[in-house]
matplotlib code that plots the C-alpha trace (Angstrom):
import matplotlib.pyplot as plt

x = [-0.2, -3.0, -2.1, -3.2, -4.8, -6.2, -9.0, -10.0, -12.7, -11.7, -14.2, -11.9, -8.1, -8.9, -5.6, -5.9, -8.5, -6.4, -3.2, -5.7, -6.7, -3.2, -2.2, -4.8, -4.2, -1.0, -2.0, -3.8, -0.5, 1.4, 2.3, 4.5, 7.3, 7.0, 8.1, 10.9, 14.0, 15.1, 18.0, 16.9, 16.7, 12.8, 12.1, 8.4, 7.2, 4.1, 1.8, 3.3, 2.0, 1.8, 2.6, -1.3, -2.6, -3.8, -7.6, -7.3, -7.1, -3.8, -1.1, -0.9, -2.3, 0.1, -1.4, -1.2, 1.9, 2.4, 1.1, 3.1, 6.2, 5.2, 4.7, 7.9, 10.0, 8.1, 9.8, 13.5, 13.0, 14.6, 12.2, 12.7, 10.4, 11.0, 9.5, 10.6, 6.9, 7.5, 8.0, 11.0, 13.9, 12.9, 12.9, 10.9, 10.9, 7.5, 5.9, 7.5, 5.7, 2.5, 1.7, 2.6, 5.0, 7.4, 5.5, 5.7, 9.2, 9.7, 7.9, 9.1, 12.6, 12.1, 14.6, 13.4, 15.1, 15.7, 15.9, 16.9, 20.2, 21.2, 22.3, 20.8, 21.7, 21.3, 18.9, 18.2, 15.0, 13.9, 16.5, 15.7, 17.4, 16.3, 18.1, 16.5, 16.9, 19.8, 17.7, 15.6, 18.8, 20.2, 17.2, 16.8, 13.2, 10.5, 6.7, 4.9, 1.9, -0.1, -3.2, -7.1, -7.1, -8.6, -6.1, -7.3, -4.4, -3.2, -7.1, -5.7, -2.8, -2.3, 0.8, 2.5, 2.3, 3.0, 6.7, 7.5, 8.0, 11.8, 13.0, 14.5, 14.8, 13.2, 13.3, 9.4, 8.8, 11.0, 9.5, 6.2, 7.6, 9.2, 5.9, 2.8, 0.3, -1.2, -0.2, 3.4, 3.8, 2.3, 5.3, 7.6, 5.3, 6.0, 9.4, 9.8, 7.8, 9.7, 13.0, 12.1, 9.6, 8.4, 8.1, 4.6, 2.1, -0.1, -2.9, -4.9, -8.4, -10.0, -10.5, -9.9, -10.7, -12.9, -13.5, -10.3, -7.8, -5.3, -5.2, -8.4, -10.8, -13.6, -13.1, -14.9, -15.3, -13.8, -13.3, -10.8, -7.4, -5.5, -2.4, -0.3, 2.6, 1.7, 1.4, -0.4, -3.0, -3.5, -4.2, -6.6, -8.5, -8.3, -9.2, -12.2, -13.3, -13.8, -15.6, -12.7, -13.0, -10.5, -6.8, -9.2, -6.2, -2.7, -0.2, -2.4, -2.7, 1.2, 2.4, 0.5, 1.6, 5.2, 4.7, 5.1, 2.3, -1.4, -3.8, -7.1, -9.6, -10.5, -7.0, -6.8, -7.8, -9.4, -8.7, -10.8, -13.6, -15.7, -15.1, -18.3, -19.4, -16.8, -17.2, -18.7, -21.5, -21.2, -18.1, -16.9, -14.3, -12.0, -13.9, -11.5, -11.9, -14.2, -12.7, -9.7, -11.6, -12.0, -9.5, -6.2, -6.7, -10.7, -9.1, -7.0, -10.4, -12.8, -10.2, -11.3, -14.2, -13.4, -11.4, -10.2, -7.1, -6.3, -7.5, -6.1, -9.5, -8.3, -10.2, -7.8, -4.8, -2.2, 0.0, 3.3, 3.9, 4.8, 2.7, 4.9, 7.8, 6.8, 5.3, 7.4, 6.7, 6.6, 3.2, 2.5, 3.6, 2.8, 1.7, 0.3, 0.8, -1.6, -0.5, -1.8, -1.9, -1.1, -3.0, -1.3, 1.6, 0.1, 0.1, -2.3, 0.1, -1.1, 1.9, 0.6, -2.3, -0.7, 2.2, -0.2, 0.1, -3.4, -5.1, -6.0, -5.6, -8.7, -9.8, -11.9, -13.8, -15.5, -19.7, -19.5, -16.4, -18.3, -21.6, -18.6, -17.7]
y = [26.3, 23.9, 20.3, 18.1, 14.8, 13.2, 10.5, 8.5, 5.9, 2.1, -0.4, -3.6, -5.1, -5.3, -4.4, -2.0, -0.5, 0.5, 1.5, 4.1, 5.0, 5.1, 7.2, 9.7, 10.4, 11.3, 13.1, 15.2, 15.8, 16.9, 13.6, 11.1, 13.2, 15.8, 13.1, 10.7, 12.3, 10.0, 7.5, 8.0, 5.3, 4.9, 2.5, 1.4, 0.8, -1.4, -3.0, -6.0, -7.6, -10.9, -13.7, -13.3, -13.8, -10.8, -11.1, -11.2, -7.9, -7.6, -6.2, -3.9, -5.5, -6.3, -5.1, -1.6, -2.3, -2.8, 0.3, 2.2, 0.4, 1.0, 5.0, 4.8, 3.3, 5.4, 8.6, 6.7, 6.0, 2.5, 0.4, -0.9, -2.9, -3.6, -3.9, -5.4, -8.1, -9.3, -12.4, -11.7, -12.4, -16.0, -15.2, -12.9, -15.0, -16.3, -13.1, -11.9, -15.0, -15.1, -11.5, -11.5, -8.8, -11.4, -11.7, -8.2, -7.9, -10.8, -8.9, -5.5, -5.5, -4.1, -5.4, -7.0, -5.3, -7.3, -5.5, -8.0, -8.8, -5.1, -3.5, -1.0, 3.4, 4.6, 7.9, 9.6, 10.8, 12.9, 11.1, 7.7, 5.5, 3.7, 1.7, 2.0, -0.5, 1.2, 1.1, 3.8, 6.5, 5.0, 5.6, 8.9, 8.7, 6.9, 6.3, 4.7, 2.5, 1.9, 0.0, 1.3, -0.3, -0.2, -1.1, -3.0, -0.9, 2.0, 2.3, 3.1, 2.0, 4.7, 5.7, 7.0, 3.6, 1.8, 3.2, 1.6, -1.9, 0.2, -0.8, -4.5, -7.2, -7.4, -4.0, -3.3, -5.8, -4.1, -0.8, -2.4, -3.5, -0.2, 1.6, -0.5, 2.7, 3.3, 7.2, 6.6, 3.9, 6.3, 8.9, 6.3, 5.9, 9.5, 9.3, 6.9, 8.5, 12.1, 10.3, 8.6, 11.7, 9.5, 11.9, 10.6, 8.6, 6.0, 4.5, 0.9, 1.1, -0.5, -3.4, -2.4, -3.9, -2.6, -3.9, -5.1, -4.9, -5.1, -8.6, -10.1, -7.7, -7.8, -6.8, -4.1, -2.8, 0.7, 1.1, 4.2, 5.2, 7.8, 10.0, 13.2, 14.3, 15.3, 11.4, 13.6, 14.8, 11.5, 9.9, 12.6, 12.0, 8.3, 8.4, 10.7, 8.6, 5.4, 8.0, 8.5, 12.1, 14.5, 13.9, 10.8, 8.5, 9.6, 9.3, 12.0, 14.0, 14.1, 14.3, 17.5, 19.0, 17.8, 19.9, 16.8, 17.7, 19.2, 17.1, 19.6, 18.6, 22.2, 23.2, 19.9, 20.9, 17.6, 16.7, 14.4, 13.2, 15.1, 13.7, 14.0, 11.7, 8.9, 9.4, 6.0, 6.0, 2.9, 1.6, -0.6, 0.8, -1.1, -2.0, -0.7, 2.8, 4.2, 2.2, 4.3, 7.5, 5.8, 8.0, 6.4, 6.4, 5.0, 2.6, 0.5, 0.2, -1.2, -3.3, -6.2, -6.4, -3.7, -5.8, -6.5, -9.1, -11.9, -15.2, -17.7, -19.4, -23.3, -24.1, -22.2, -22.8, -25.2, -24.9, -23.3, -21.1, -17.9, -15.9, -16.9, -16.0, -12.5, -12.0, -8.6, -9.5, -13.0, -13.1, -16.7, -19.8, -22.9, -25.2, -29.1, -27.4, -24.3, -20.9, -19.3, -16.1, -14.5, -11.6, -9.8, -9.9, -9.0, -5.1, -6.3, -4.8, -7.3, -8.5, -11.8, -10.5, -9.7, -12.5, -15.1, -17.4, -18.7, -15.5, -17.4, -14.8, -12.6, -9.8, -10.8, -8.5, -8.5, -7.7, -4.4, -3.8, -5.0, -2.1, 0.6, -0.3]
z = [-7.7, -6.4, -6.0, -9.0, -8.7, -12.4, -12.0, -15.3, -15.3, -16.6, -15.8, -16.1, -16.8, -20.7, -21.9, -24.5, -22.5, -19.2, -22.0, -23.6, -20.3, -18.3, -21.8, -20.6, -17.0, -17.6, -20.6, -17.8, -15.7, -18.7, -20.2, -19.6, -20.8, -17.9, -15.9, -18.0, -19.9, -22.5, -20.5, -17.4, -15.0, -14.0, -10.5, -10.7, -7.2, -7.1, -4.2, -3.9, -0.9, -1.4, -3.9, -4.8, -8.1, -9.8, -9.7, -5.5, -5.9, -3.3, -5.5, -8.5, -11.6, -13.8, -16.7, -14.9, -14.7, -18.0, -19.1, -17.4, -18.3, -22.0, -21.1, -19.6, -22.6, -25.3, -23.6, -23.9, -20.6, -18.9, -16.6, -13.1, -11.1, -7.3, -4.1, -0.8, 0.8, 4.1, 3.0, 0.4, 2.8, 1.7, -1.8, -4.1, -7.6, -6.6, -5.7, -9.5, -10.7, -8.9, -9.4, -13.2, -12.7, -14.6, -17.1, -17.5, -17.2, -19.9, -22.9, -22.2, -21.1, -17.8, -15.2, -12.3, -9.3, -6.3, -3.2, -0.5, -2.4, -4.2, -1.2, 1.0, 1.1, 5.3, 5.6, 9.0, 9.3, 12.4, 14.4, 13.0, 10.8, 7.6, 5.3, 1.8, -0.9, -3.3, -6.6, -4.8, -5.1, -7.8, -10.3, -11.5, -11.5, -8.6, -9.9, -7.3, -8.2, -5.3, -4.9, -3.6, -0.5, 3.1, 5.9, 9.2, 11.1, 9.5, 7.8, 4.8, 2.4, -1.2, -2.0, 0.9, 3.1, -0.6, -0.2, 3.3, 0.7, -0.3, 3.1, 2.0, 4.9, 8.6, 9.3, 8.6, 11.2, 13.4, 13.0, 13.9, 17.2, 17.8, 17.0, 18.1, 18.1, 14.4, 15.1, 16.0, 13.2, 10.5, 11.9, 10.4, 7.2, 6.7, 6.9, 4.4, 2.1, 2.8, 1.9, -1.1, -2.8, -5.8, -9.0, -10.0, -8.4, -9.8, -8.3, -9.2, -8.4, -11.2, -9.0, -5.1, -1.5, 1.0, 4.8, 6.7, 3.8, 3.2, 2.2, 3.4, 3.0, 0.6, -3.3, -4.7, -8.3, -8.4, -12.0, -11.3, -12.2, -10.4, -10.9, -8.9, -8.8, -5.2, -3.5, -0.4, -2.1, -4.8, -1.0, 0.5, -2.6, -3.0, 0.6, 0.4, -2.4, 0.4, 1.9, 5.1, 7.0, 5.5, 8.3, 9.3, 7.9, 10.4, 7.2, 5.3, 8.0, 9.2, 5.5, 5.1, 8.6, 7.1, 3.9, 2.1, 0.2, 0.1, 2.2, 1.9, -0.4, -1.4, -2.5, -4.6, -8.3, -9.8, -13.2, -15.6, -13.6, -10.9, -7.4, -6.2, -9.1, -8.5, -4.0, -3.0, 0.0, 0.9, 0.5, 3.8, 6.0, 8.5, 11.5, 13.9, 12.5, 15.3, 17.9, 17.6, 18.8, 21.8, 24.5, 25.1, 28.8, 28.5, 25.8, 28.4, 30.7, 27.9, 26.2, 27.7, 25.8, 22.8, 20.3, 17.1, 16.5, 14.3, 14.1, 12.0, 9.8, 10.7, 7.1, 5.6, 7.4, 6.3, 9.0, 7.1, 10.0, 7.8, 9.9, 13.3, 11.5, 10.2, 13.6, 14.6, 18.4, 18.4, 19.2, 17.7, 18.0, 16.3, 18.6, 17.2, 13.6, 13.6, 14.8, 18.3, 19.1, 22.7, 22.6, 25.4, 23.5, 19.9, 19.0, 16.0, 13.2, 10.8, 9.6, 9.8, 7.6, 4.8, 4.8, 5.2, 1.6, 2.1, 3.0, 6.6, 9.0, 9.7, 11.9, 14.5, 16.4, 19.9, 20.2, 21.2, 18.6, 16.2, 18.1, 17.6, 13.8]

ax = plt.figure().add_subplot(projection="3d")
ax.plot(x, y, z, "-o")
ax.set_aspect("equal")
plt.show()
């Protein structure tokens, strides 16, 4: 049976407008009910990047979150809400607060699940190891809400890359040092997503970002929700939506070649709204994208004057130094209270990018990078 993937229009974050509307994409999958037994332990896995308000467009909206909470319970289902930013070794209560995801938890009775101090379950995966936050296997069902989002290094973020946030602590920065080349690091994307196998996926892009996402990129009004039970093929769509090449993205592409999932556009049946009707022509893709087509070999020649790499914006910058401390190669420093970047050092992972508070660390790009993008 062809791979499903459900696509609803919903223009803004009106509440009882994205209720109806979340009500109806799963309606199109079967209902909530094909996916929640009464009891059952239900773990909702949402973008939650950074301890960003919800109109920056960053993290799942909470009132997405909400819904789904609500479609949850009204199958006797129980709620979970967890997710592991890079900057929750230092505590998460302010990303629950600043994201509204407490809020959320406060009026429905979903529990808050942190995964930095609930312990962690070891899986081996292709002959590495990853050690999962233990909600993960210990609820009986995995939705994973993603967000519509461009990626400045791995191009694109859906609901495959969503699920690296179950691995708790510093080993996402870890795994960025180990795996420096978009290709290789998506490998370990793919594992993640393999071990975890969420039973429904749920994407936000009623408000998403385009340009060098995933935290600073530009916002863009989408007015889209999505739903699969195959995450694979809710991303090839998603991702041919922003208008990527079908395998274009390295996640997609590996997932499929994994059977993880369908990652061809024609054997993808599209339910609700007709994809060629919602595709947009000129939404902004990361500016590295074509750099990356660039040879390997050829690459190390023109690097010197082929680049894209972080800055920090000094009007922005307070000078916390989060982004040196998230820095998985120790690639800045903080020198006179700003943050410097070596850029012989730096394999432009962007975890400074999406752990910045202040949203201060940009992409900068070189002329003829700029002539490629």
């Amino acid at each position: 049976m062809a791979a499903g993937v459900a696509i609803v229009k919903c223009k803004n974050y009106n509440k009882e407008k994205v209720f109806e509307a979340v009500h109806n994409l799963l309606e199109k999958l079967g209902g909530i009910r094909k996916f929640v037994k009464p009891g059952e332990k239900v773990l909702l896995k949402p973008n939650m990047l950074s301890a960003k308000e919800p109109e920056r467009g960053i993290t799942t909206h909470p009132v997405v979150l909400e819904a789904v909470v609500r479609e949850v319970q009204s199958a006797g289902g129980e709620a979970w809400i967890g997710d592991s930013p890079s900057g929750a070794v230092k505590g998460v209560k302010r990303y629950w607060e600043n994201t509204g995801f407490k809020i959320v938890a406060d009026q429905t009775g979903a529990r808050l699940v942190n995964f930095e101090a609930d312990g962690t379950v070891a899986r081996t995966v292709k002959g590495e190891t990853y050690h999962f936050a233990r909600a993960v296997f210990e609820a009986d069902v995995v939705i994973n809400l993603p967000k519509f989002k461009t990626h400045g290094f791995a191009l694109y973020t859906g609901a495959i890359k969503n699920l690296y946030g179950t691995l708790p602590g510093l080993q996402k920065a870890t795994f960025h040092k180990l795996h420096p080349h978009p290709q290789n690091f998506s490998r370990v994307l793919v594992n993640v997503f393999s071990s975890v196998r969420p039973k429904l996926n749920l994407m936000d892009g009623i408000l998403g970002m385009e340009g060098n996402g995933p935290a600073t990129g530009d916002l863009r009004n989408v007015g889209l929700l999505l739903a699969s039970e195959d995450g694979v093929a809710l991303d090839a769509v998603a991702s041919s939506i922003m208008g990527f090449k079908e395998n274009e993205v390295d996640a997609i592409r590996l997932a499929g070649e994994d059977g993880l999932g369908e990652n061809s556009i024609e054997k993808i049946e599209i339910l609700g709204e007709k994809l060629d009707e919602v595709r947009l022509t000129d939404f902004s893709l990361p500016s590295n994208r074509l750099i990356r087509l660039v040879p390997e070999f050829l690459m190390r020649w023109v690097a010197r004057f082929v680049w894209v790499r972080p800055e920090a914006d000094p009007e922005k910058c307070t000078g916390c130094g989060v982004c040196a401390n998230s820095c998985p190669v120790h690639a800045i420093k903080m020198i006179n209270g700003r943050p410097v970047m070596d850029y012989n050092v730096c394999i432009n992972c962007l975890c400074c990018n999406e752990s910045c508070p202040e949203g201060a660390i940009v992409q900068r790009m070189s002329w003829l990078a700029r002539k490629f993008g």
